[in-house]
C-alpha positions in Angstrom: 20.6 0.4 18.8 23.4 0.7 16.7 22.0 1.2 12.5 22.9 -2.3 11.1 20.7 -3.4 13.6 17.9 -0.9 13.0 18.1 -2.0 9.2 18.1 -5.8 9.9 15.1 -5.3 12.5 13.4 -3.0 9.4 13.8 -6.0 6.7 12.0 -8.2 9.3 9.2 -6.3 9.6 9.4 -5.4 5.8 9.4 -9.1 5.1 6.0 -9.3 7.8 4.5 -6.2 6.1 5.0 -8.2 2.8 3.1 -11.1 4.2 0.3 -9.4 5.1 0.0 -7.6 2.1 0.1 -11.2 0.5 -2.5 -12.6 3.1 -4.6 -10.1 3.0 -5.2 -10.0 -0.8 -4.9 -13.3 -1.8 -8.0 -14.4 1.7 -9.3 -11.5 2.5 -10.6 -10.5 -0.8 -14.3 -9.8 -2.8 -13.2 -10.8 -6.4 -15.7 -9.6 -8.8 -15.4 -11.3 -12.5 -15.2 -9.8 -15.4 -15.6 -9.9 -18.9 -13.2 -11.8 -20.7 -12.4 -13.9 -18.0 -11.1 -10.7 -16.0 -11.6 -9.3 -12.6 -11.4 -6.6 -10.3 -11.5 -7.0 -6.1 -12.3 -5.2 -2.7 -9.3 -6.0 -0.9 -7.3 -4.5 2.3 -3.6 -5.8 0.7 -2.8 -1.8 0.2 -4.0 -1.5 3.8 -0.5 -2.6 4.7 1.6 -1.2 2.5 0.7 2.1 3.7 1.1 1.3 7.5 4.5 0.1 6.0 5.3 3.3 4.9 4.4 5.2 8.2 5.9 2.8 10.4 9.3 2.2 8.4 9.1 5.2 5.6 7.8 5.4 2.0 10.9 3.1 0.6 10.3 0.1 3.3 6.0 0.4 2.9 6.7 0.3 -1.0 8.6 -2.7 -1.2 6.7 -4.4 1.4 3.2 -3.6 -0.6 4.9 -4.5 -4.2 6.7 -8.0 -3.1 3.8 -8.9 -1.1 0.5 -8.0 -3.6 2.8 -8.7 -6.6 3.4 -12.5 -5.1 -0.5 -12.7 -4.8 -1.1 -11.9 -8.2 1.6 -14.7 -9.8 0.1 -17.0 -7.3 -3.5 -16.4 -8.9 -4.4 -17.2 -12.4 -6.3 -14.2 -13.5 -3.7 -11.8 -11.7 -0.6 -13.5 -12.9 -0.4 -11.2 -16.3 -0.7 -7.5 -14.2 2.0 -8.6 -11.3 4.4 -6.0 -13.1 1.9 -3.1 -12.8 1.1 -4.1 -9.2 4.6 -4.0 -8.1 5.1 -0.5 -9.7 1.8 0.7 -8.2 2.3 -0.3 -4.8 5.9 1.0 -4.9 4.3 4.3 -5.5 1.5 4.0 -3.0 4.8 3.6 -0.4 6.5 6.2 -1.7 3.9 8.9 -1.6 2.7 8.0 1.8 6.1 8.1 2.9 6.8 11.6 1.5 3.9 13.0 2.9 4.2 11.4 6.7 8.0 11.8 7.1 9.2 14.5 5.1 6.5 16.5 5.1 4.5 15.8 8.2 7.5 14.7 10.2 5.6 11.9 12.2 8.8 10.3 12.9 10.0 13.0 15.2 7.0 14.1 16.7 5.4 13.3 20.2 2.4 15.0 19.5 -0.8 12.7 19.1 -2.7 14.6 17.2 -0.3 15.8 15.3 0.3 12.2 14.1 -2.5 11.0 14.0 -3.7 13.8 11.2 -0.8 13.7 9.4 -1.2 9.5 9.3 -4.8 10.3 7.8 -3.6 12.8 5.3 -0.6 10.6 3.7 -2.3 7.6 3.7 -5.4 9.5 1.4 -2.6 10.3 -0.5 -0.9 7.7 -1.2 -4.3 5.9 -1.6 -5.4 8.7 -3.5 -2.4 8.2 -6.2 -3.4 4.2 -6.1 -7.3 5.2 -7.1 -6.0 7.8 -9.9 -3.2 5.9 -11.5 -4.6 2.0 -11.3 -7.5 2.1 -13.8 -5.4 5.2 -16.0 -2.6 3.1 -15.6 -4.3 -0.4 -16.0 -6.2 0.9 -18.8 -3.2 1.5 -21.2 -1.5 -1.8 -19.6 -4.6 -3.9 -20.7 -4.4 -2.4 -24.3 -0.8 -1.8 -24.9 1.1 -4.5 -23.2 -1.5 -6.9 -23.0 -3.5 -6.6 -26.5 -7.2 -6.6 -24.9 -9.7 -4.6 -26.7 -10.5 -1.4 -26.4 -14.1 -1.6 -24.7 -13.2 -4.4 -22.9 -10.2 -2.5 -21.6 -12.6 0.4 -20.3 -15.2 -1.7 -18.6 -12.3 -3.3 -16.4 -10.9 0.6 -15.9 -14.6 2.2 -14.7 -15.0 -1.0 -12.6 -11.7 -0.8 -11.2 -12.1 3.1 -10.4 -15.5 2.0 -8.2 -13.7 -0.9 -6.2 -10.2 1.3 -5.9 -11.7 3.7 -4.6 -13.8 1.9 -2.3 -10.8 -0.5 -1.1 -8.9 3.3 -0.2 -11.7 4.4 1.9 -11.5 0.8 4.1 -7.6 1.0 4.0 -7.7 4.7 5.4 -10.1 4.3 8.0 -8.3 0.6 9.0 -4.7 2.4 8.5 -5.6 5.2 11.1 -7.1 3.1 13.6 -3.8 0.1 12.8 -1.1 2.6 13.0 -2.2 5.2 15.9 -2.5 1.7 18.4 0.9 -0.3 17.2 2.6 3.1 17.2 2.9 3.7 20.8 3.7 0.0 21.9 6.2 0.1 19.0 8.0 3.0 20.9 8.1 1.6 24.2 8.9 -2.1 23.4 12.1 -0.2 21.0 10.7 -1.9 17.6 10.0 1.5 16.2 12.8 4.4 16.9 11.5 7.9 16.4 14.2 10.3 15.1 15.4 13.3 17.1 13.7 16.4 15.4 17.7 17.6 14.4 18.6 14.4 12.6 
């Protein structure tokens, strides 16, 4: 497969990833309200931006996550005003996992199982462990600064958000490993996914 191809087929399934990061948000969500007319959700959306990342690579998960969960928050009234944070967020969450599978783990060139399927654990806790760090530090100062809410209102949302990030990267990790280790293998064969030779 020559690479203009390989890119085209990778925007395609950038542009699925995207929609399931949408989908999954926007139906597959527990919102929890707020005061102030807020709210904070347990959501798998950043579920797929991270097998993105260790299907395609950091760059590809990233966008996929940020187009997709961005969309779902201008799409929904009480979202709409934090879309910019999400798409920065979720870029992030794509980038890390990405470092740490390809660059560091080297899943992309390895045949080795187990080998993959540990490394596939340890970048997605880290790029979900960057998402439950930065979004209520993050969403905090966004709340206050950019968006003019109060102070204590600001830090409820930030110690609720903390709770439900952290238990929406626990699900994600758990449904990313079991996701990524299946589609992997029947990616290979079927010629969807090329693994890199281990001198490229």
């Amino acid at each position: 497969m020559n690479r203009n191809n390989r890119t085209i087929i990778k925007l395609a399934q950038t542009a699925i990833l995207a929609a399931l990061c949408y989908v999954a948000f926007t139906y597959l969500q527990i919102k929890i309200p707020m005061p102030g007319g807020d709210a904070t959700s347990i959501h798998i959306g950043n579920a797929f931006c991270v097998l993105g990342a260790l299907l395609l690579g950091g760059w590809y998960g990233g966008i996929a996550g940020a187009i997709g969960m961005s969309i779902a928050d201008i799409m929904d009234p009480i979202y709409i005003t934090v879309a910019p944070k999400t798409f920065v967020l979720k870029l992030c969450i794509g980038l890390i996992t990405g470092l740490v599978a390809h660059r560091i783990g080297r899943i992309d060139v390895s045949s080795d199982k187990k080998h993959v399927f540990k490394w596939s654990i340890i970048a997605s806790v880290a790029g979900l462990g960057f998402n439950v760090a930065a979004d209520p530090v993050v969403g905090y100062f966004y709340k206050m600064y950019v968006l003019g809410q109060p102070q204590k209102m600001a830090e409820v949302l930030a110690k609720w958000s903390t709770a439900t990030t952290f238990v929406n990267a626990v699900i994600s990790t758990v449904l990313v490993a079991c996701l990524y280790n299946a589609v992997r293998p029947i990616m290979l064969r079927s010629g969807m996914l090329v693994k890199r030779e281990k001198n490229v």
